[in-house]
N, C-alpha and C positions, 0 to 999 in steps of 0.2 A: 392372773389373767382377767378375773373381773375387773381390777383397778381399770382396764380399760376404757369399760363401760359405766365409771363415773366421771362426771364432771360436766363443764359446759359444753366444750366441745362437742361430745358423745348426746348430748339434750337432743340433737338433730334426729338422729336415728330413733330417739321414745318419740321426738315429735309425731314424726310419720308413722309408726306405729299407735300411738293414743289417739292419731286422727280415724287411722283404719278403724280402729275397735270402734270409738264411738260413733261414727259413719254407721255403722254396723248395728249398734245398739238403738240410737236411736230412731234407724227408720223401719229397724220391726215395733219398738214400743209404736209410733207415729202411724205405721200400717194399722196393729194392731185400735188405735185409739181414733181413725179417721175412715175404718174399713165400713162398707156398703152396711152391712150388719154390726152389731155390737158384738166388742170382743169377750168370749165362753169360753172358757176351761174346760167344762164340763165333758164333750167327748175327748179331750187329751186324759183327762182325768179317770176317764170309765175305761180308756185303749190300753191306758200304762195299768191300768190295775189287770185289764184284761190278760196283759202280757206274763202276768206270774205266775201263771199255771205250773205247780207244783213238778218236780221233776221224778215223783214217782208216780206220775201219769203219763209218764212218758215224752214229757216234754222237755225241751229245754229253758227255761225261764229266759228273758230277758231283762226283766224288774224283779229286783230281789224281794222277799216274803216281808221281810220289814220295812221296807220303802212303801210296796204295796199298802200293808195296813195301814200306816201313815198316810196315807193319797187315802185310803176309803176313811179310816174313823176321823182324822182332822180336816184333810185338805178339802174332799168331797164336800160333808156337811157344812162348808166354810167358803164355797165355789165361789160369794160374790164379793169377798174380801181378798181373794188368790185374784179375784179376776182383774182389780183395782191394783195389788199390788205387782204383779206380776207389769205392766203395763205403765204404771210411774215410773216402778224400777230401772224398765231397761231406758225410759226416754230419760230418767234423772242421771241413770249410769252413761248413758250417750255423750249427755248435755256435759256433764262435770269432766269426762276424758280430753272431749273438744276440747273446752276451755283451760283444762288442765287445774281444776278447781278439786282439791281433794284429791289426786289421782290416786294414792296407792290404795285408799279405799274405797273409791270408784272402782279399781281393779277386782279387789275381793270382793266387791259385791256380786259383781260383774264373772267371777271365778264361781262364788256361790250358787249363783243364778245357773251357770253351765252346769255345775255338778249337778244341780236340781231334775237337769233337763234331759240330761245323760243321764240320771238312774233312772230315769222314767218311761229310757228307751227309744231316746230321741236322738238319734246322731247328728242330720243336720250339718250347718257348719258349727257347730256347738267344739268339737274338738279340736278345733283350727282358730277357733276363737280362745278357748281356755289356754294352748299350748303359748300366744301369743301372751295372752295374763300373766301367766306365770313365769315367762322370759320379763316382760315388762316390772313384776313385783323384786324378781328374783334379780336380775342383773341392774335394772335402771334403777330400782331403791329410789332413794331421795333424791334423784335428777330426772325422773320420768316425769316431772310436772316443772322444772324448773324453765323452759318457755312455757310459762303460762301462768296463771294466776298463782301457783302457787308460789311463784317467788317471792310473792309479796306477802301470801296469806301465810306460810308454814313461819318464819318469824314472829309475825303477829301473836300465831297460835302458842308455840313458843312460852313467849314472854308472860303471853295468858294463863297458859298449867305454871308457870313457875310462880306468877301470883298466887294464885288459886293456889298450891301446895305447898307455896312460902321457902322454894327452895330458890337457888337464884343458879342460872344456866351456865351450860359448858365454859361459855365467851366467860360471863363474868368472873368465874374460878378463875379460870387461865390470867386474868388480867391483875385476878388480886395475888 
């Protein structure tokens, strides 16, 4: 059933789908990087930790106890580096889906970034965005970028690790 959804043909259906994501990614990085104030972590960062309240308090946690700690001992103390990265990421994640420059790891960034965001207790369109990642990683494979730059750059790349590792590729075994 997936042979389906490789090949050129089937390219249409990632097209429209990597335009939606990146549509999506870059104009929250772009909100986030041209809003009235500068863009702070800082209360997402103090709400999601707020939200772990232990479940023998009687609550129900939303952010798991090891996430939380992570958000307070690294993320927290690290707020203006999260703030920077957080903020590239989704415009670089945006940028590279349009284009189709990189896609399947524009997707897992772009997948990593939702997980992030969702264990921190933020639903959002976070999981309509991931669910679309992972149709995109998972069924378009190596045709989810083929409109677009990566037709030309994943050969390039290619030919580059087989330098670099001095082995020589699929094509050229076949031929010899």
């Amino acid at each position: 059933m997936t042979a389906n959804f490789k090949g050129a043909t089937s390219s249409w259906i990632w097209l429209v789908i990597r335009l939606y994501l990146g549509y999506q990614w870059l104009n929250a990085g772009w909100h986030k990087l041209t809003g009235a104030t500068p863009f702070d972590a800082t209360g997402f960062l103090k709400g999601a930790i707020a939200k772990s309240v232990p479940a023998s308090a009687g609550a129900k946690p939303v952010v798991q106890a090891w996430w939380a700690d992570f958000l307070q001992g690294f993320a927290l103390p690290n707020v203006k580096l999260f703030n920077f990265l957080i903020v590239a990421g989704e415009i670089l994640v945006g940028l590279a889906l349009i284009v189709g420059f990189a896609t399947l790891f524009a997707a897992v960034m772009g997948m990593l970034m939702n997980f992030a965001f969702l264990l921190s207790g933020t639903t959002s369109t976070n999981p309509n965005l991931l669910f679309l990642e992972i149709i995109l990683v998972t069924l378009g494979g190596a045709y989810a970028g083929y409109i677009g730059v990566d037709y030309w750059f994943r050969p390039l790349f290619r030919g580059f690790l087989a330098k670099l590792f001095g082995t020589r590729g699929a094509a050229a075994k076949n031929a010899a």
